[in-house]
C-alpha positions in Angstrom: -144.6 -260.3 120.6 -142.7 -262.2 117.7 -143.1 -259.9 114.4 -145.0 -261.3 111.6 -147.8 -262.8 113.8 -151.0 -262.0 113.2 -152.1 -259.7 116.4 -152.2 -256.2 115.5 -152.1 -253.1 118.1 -155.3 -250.4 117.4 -154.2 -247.7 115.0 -154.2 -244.5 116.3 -157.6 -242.3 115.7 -157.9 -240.7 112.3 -155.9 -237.8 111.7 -158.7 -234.6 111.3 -157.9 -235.0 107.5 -159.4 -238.6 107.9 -156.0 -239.8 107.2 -154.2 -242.4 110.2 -150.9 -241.6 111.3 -149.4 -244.9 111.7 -146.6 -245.6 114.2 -143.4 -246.8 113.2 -145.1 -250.4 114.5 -147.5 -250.4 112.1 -145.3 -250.3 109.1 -142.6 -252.6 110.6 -145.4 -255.4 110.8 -146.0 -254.8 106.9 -142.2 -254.4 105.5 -141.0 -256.7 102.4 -137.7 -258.0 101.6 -135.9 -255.7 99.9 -133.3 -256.1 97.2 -134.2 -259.5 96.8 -134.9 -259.0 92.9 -132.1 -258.0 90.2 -132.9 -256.8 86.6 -133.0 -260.4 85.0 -135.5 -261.7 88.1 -137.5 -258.9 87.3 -137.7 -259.6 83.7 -138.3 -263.1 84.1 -141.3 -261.6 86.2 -142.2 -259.8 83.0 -142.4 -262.4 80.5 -143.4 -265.2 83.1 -147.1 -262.9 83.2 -147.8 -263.5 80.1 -146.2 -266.2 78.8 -148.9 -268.8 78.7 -151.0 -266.5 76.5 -148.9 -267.5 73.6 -149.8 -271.2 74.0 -153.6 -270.8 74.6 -156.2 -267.9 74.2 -155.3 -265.9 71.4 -156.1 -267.6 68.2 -160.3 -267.3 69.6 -159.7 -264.0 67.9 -159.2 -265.2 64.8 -162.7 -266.7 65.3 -163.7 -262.8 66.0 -161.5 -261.0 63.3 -160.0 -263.6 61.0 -156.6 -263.5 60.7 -156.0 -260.1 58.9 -158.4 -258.4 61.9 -156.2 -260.4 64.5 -153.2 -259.3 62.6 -154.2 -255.6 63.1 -155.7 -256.1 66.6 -152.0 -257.6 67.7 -150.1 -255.1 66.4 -152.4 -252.5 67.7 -152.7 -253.8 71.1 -148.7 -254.2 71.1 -148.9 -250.1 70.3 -151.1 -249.8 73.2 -148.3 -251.8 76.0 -145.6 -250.4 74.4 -146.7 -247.4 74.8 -147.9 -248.0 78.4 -144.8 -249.4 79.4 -142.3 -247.1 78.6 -145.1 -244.4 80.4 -144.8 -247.3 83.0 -141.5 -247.0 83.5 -141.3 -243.6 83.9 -143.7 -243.4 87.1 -141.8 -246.5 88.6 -138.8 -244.4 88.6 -140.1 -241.8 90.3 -142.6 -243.6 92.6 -140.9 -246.9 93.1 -143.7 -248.6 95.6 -145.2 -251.8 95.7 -148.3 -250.0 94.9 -147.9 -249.6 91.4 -150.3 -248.3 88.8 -152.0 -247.5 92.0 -149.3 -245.7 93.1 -149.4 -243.7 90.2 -153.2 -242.9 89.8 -153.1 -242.0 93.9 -150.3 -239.2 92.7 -152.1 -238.0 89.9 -155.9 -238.3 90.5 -156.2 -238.6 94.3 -157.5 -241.2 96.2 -160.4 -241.8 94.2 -158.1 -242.4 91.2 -155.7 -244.6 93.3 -159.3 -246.5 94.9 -160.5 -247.0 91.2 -156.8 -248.1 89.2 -155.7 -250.4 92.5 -159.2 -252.1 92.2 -159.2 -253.0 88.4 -155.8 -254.4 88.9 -156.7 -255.9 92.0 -159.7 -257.7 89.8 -157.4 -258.9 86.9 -154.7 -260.4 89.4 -157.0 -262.1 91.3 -159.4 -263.1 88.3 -157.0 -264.3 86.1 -155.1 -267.2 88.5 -158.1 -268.7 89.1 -159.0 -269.0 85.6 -155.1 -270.3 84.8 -155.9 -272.7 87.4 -158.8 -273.9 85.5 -156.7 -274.1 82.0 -154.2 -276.5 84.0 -156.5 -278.6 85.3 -158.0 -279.0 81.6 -154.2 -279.5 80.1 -153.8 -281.9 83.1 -156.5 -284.4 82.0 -156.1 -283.7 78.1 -152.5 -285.2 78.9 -154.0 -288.1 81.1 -151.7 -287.6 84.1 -152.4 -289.1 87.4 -155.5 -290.6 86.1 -157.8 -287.9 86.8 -161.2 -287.2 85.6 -161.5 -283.9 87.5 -159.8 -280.2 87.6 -160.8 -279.7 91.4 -157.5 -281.6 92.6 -155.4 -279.8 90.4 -157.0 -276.0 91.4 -156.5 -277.2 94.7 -152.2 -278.4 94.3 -151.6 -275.3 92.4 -153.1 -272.9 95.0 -151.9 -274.8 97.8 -148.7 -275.6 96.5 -147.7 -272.5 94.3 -148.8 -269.9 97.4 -147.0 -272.0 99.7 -143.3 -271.0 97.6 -144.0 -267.6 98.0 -144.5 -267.8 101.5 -141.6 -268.9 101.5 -140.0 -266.1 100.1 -139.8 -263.8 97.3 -136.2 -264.5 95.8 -136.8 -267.7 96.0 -140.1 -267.8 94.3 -138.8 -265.1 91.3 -136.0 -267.9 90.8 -138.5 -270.8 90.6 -140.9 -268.4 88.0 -137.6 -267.9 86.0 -137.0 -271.2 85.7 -140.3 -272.3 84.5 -140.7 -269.3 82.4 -137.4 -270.0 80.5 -138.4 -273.5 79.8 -141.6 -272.2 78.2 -140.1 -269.8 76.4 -137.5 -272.0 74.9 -140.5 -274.3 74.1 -142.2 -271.3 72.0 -139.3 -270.8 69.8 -138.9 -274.6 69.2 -142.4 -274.9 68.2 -141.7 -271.9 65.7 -138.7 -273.6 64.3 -140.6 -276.7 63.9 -143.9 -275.1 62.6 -142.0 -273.0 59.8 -140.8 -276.1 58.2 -144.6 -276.3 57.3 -145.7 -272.8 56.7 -148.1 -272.0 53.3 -149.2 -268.5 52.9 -152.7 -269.9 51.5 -153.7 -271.4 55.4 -153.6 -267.8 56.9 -156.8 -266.5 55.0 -158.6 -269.6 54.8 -162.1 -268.8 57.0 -165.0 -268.1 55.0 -166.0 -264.8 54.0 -169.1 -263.4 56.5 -170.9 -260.8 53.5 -173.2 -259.5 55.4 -170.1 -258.1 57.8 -169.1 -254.0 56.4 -165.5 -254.3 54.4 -165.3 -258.0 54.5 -162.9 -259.7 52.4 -160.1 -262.6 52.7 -158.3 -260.6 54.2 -160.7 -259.7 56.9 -163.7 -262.1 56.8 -165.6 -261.1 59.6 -165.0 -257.1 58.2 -164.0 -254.0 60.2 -165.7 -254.7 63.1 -164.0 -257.9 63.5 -160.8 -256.0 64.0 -162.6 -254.5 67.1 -163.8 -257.7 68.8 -160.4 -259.5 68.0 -158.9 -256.3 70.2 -159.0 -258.2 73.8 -157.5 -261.9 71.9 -154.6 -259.4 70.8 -153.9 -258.7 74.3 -153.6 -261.6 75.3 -149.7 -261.9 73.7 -149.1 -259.1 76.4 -151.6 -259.1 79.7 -149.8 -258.6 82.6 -146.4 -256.9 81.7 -148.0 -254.0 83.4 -147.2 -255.7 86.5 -143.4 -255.4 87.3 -143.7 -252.3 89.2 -145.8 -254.2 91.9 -142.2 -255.6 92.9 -140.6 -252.3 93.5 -140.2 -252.6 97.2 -138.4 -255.8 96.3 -136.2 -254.5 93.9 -132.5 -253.9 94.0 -132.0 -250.2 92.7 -135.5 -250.4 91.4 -135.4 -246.6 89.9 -132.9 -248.2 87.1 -133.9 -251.7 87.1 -137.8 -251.2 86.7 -137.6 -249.5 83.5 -134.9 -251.7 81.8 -136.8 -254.6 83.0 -140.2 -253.7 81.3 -138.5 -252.4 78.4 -136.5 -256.0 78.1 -139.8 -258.2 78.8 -141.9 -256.1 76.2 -139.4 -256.8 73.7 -139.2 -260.5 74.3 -143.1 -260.8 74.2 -142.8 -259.3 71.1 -140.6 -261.5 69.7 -142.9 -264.1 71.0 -146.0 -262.8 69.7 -145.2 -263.0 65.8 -143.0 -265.9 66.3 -146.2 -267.5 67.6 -149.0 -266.0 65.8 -147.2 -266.6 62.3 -146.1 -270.1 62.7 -149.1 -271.7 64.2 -151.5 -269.9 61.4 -149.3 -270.9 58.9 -148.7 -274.5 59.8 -151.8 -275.5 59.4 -154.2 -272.9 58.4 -156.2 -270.2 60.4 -159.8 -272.0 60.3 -158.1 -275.5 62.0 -156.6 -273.7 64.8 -159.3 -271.1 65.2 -161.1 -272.9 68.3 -158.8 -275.2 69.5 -157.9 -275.0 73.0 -154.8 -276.3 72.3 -153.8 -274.6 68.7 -150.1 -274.9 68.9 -150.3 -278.6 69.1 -153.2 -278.7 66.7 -151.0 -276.5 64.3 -148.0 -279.5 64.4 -150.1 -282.8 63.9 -153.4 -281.2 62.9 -155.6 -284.6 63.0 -153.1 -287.1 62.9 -151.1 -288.7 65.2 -149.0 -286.6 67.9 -145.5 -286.5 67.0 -142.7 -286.0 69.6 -142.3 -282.2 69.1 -146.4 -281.9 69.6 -145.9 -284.0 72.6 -143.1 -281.8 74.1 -145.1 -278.2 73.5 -148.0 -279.9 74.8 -146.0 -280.3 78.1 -144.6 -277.4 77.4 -147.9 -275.7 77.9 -148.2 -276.7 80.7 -145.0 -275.3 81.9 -146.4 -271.9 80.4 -149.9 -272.0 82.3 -147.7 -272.5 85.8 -145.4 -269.6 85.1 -148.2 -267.1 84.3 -150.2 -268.6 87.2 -147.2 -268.5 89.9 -146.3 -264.6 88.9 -149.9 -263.3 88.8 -150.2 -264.7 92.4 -147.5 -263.0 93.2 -149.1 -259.1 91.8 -152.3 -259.9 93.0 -150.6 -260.1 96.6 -148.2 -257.5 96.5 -151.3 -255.2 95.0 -153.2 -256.5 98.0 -150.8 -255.4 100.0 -150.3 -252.2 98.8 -153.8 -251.1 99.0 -154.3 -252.6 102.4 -151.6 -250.7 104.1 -152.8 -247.5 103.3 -155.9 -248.4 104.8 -157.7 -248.6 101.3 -158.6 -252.2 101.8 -159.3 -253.8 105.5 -155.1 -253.4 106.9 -154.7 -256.6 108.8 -154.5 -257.8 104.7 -151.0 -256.3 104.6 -149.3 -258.4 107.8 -146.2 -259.7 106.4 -144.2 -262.3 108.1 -141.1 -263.2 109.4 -139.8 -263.8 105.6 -141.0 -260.5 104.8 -143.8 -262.5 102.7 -147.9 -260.7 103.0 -149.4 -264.0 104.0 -152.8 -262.8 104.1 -152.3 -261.2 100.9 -151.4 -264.5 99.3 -154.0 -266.5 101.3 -157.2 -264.6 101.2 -157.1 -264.6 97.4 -156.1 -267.8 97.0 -159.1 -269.2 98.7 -161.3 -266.5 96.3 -159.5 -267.8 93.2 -160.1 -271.8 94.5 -163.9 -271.3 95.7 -164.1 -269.6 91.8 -162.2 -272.1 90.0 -163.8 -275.0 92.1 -167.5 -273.8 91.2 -168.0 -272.5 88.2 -165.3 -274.2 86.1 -165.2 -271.2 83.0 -161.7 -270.0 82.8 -162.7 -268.0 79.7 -165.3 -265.9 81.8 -163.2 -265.2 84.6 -160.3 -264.4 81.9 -162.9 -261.8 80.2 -163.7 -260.3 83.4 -159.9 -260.1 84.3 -159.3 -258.5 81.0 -161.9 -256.0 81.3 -160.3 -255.0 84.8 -157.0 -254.6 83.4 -158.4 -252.4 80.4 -159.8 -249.7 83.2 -157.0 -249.8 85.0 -154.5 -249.0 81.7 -156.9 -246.2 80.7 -156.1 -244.9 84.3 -152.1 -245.5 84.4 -152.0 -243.8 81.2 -153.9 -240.5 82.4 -151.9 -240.5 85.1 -148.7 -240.1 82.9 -150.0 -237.4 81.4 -151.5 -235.6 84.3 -148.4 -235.5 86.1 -146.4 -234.6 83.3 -148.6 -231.4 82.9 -148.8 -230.4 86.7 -145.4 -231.3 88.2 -143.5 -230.3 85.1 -140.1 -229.8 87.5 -140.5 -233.2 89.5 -137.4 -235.1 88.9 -137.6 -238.0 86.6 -134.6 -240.3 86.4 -136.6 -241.7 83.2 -138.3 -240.3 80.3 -141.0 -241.5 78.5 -139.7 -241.3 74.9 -142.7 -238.8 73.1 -144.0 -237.9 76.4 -148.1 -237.4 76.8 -147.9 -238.2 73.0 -147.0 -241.8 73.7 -149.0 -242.1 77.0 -152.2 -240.3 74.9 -151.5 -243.1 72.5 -152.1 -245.4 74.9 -155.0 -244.2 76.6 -157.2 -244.1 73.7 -156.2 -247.3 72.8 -157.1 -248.5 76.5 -160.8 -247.3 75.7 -161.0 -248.9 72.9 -160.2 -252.2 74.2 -162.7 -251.6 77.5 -165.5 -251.3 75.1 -164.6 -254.2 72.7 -164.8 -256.6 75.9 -168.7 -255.9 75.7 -168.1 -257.2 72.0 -166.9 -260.7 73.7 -168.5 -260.9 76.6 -171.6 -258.7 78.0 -172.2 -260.9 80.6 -168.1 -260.5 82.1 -168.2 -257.2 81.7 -171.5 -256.5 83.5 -170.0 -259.2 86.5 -167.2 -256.8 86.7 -169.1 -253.8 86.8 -171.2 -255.4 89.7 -167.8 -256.1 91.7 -166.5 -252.4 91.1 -169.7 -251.2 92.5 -169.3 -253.1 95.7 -166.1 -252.2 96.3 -166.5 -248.6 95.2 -169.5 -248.5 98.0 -166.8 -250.3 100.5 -164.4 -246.7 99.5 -167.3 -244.1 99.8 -168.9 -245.0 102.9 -165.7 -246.6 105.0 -162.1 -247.0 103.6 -161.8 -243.1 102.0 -162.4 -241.6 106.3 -159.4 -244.5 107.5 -156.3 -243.7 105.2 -153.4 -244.4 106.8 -150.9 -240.9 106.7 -147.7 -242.9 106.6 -148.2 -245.2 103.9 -145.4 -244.7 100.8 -147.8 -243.7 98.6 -149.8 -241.5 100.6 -146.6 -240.1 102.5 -145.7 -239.5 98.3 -149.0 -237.5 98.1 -149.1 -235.4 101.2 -145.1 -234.1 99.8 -147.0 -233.3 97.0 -149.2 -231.7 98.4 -147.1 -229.5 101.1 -144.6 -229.2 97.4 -147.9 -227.4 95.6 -148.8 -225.0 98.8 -145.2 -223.8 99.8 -145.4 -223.0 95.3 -148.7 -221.3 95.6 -147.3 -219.5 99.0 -144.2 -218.0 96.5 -146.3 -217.6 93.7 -148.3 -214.8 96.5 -145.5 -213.2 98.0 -144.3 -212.1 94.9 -147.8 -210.6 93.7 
């Protein structure tokens, strides 16, 4: 039978450790295309996850913590990625799979761990593209293209559309994500240059003063707590950079590429991120942009008429909201697939085809992410719930740094995390934080997510956990481990 199709032989009978051995077969029908990403696609990847957060999203928190509490939020939730990602980059080198941060937990903290980090990711990728979708479709109408009067034909091209590319391939949908990425990011730093022109220092602290909040001042109106609940807006200049290890498996050389490509990305959304924050706050004030959906246009003609550079980043936008929506697809599939191979999630969701591209990876959430964008219409819920997946699933990555670290002193690491479990520590705490500030935001989200954990965690317990499959990288990666840590223990006796 032609490879890629979707018949599948029976797996062979659990393995007494509950575990499936999977025949050469098995994997062959779930292979990607390997080497098909250098360090500047990967990179591209990097800054193309996030890129739309610097046009839309972040200035709610100054709504939340003013602009001194956003100010500290920002530069605190930058600690809390930088951080990650250079922890990041040390597991990828050593476990370069397309699992990822599942991967890594699966290594560290068993199958439970891996179960619980793959799922929260698994709930921001697929979370986050339908709310995108929904942001385009508004941006869409806003611009009065096509003449439409509603989103639904717009969730519907992007899904359709966008999935469609990477079924096609994946070098040829990391090129198209580049290419849309660099014209957003080349928008950002025109709006900058244009926005400075106007900057006034008085804007920035221009929201009233709440008294009643603890420590309240100019600086921070809504007082300390406001620095809390800005904590998840301050993300939002860097959600998703966590994601370049998904592409491992599609990586050329991906032990030295993966790190210099997440160390590259985080310093470019850095760049971004005050570029953006600080022009657009100081254009026009930090009350006038404080709601907008739009603030980077608002912060160029404010009230008036649009100007030519507001009409260009208000495409621009647009181009922004496309490259974030095309690469999350992308994790959210290659996390899919991941999980689904080893038999955590139901395996005929890892099939790849004759392009090496998981088609039922990229279709099955696609139709989730439509039916969600088509009937509810709140990206900003769906963005909360995908933020409050991606704030369990850092906590997790970062334990796992350290865990390892501290049990397999001696395992080889081509890279090393520059302050060790210090900097991982670092980011862990900071990961907690930000979990519990989402209940700051949004109860409801967070209580939606908790719901969909449960499920799936019941789905784990009382199924998946009994039908692992052996051969899988990142259980194959485990079971070394494992055989590593008894041959030591076997030594450790002889010698006593």
């Amino acid at each position: 039978m032609a490879e890629g199709t979707t018949q599948t032989n029976t797996p062979p009978e659990p393995a007494p450790s509950g575990r499936a051995p999977a025949d050469d077969g098995y994997l062959g029908r779930r292979m990607l295309r390997r080497g098909s990403a250098g360090p500047l696609l990967l990179t591209g990847l990097g800054v193309a996850y996030v890129v739309s957060g610097d046009f839309s999203g972040w200035n709610i928190g100054l709504a939340k913590g003013g602009f001194g509490g956003l100010a500290i939020a920002t530069v605190l939730m930058g600690v809390m990625y930088a951080c990650l990602v250079f922890a990041l980059a040390e597991l990828s080198a050593i476990l370069p799979t397309a699992g990822g941060g599942y991967g890594f937990a699966r290594r560290a903290l068993g199958p439970w761990g891996g179960f619980l980090t793959g799922t929260a990711i698994l709930i921001e990728y697929v979370l986050a593209p339908a709310a995108i979708s929904i942001f385009i479709g508004d941006y869409v109408e806003s611009l009065g293209l096509f003449g439409l009067e509603s989103g639904r034909p717009v969730y519907l091209f992007c899904f359709l559309v966008f999935i469609g590319i990477h079924l096609w391939g994946v070098g040829e949908a990391l090129r198209f994500s580049l290419v849309v990425t660099a014209i957003a990011v080349a928008a950002l730093l025109i709006f900058a240059l244009g926005a400075f022109t106007e900057f006034s220092g008085d804007g920035l602290n221009d929201i009233p003063v709440d008294g009643d909040a603890f420590g309240a001042n100019t600086w921070l109106p809504f007082g300390l707590l406001g620095i809390w609940a800005a904590f998840p807006f301050g993300m939002w200049f860097f959600l998703g950079v966590e994601g370049v290890p998904l592409a491992a498996e599609e990586a050329r050389d991906p032990v030295r590429s993966l790190p210099r490509a997440l160390a590259v990305s985080m310093g470019i959304l850095v760049l971004l991120a005050v570029l953006t924050f600080l022009a657009a706050t100081g254009a026009r004030g930090s009350a006038a942009i404080q709601d907008a959906g739009n603030p980077l246009v608002v912060a160029l003609q404010g009230d008036g008429e649009p100007t030519a550079l507001s009409r260009f980043v208000n495409y621009a936008g647009l181009a922004g909201l496309v490259a974030s929506f095309f690469s999350l697809i992308y994790a959210g599939s290659r996390q899919l697939f991941a999980l689904s191979r080893a038999g955590y999630l139901p395996r005929f969701l890892s099939l790849t085809s004759r392009r090496r591209s998981p088609y039922l990876g990229l279709l099955v959430p696609g139709a989730i992410g439509f039916a969600l964008a088509a009937s509810t219409g709140n990206g900003g819920r769906m963005l909360n719930i995908a933020v409050f997946g991606a704030t369990i699933s850092y906590a997790l990555m970062a334990l796992s740094h350290i865990v390892l670290r501290r049990r397999e002193p001696c395992l080889h690491r081509p890279y090393r995390t520059p302050g060790g479990t210090v900097t991982s520590s670092v980011a862990f705490v900071l990961a907690l934080s930000a979990l519990v500030a989402t209940f700051l935001v949004d109860k409801a989200a967070a209580v939606t997510a908790l719901v969909v954990y449960g499920v799936a965690l019941a789905y784990f317990a009382l199924y998946s956990r009994h039908h692992l499959v052996a051969k899988a990288p990142e259980e194959e990666f485990a079971a070394l481990a494992e055989a590593e840590a008894e041959l030591d223990r076997d030594r450790d006796r002889d010698r006593a």
